[in-house]
C-alpha positions in Angstrom: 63.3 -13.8 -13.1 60.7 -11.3 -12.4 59.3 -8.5 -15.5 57.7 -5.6 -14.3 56.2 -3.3 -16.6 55.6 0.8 -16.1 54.0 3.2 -18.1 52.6 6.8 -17.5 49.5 6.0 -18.8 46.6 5.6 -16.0 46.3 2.6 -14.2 42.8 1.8 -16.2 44.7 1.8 -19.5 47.4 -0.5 -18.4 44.8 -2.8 -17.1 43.0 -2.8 -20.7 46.5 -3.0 -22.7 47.2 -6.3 -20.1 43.7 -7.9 -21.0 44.4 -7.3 -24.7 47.4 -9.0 -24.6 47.1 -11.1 -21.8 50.4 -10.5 -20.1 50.7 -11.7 -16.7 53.4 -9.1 -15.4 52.9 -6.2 -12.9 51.9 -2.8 -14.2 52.9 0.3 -12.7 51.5 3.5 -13.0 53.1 6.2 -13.0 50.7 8.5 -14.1 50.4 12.1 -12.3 54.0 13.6 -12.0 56.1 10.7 -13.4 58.1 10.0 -10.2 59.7 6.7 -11.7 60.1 7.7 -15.3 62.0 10.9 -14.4 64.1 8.6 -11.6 65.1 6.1 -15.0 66.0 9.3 -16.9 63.3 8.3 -19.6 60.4 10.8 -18.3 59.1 13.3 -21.7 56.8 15.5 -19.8 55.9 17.5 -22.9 54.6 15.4 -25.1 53.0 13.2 -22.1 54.9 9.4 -22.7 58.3 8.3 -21.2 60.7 6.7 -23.8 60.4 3.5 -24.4 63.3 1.2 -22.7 64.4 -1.9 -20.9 66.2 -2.6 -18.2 68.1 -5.9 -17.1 68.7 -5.9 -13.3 69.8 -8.7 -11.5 68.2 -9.8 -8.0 71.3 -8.4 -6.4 69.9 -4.9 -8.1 72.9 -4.6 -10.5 72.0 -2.8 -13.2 73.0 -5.6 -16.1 72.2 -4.3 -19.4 70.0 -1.1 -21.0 67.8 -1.1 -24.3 67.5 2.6 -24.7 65.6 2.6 -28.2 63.3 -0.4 -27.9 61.4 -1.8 -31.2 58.9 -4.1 -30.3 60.3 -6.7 -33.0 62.4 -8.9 -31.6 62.5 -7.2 -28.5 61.1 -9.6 -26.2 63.2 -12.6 -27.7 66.7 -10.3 -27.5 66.1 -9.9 -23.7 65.3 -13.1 -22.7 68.5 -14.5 -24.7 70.4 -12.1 -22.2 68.5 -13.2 -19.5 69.5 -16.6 -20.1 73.1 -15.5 -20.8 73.3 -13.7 -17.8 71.9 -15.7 -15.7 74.5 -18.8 -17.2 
């Protein structure tokens, strides 16, 4: 299983927010024109953030399962439950 995480925020923030939290996952970037937010249909150019959501997809690339309106709450423990589930 690899997590990757991507934000439009510039790559200095992200590598604060991972210090503060110490997460171990990949950042991308995606400040500047929001290339790979507006590619995942989650890109909000007017108010500067992309909407918050997850996606499940399998090594084969199969899109698996979307969490459109994430809460942080329970969030992480939800997807890795369907991780296990999907992955048997």
């Amino acid at each position: 299983m690899q997590v990757i995480g991507a934000s439009v925020d510039k790559p200095g923030a992200n590598e604060r927010w991972a210090q503060k939290y110490d997460l171990k996952m990949p950042l991308i970037s995606d400040h500047g024109d929001h290339t790979v937010a507006s590619a995942f249909g989650v890109a909000r150019p007017m108010v500067g953030v992309a909407k918050r959501t997850t996606w499940l997809i399998d090594p084969d690339g199969t899109l698996r399962k979307v969490y459109p309106a994430v809460k942080a709450k329970g969030h992480a423990a939800a997807v890795l439950a369907d991780c296990r589930e999907i992955s048997g």
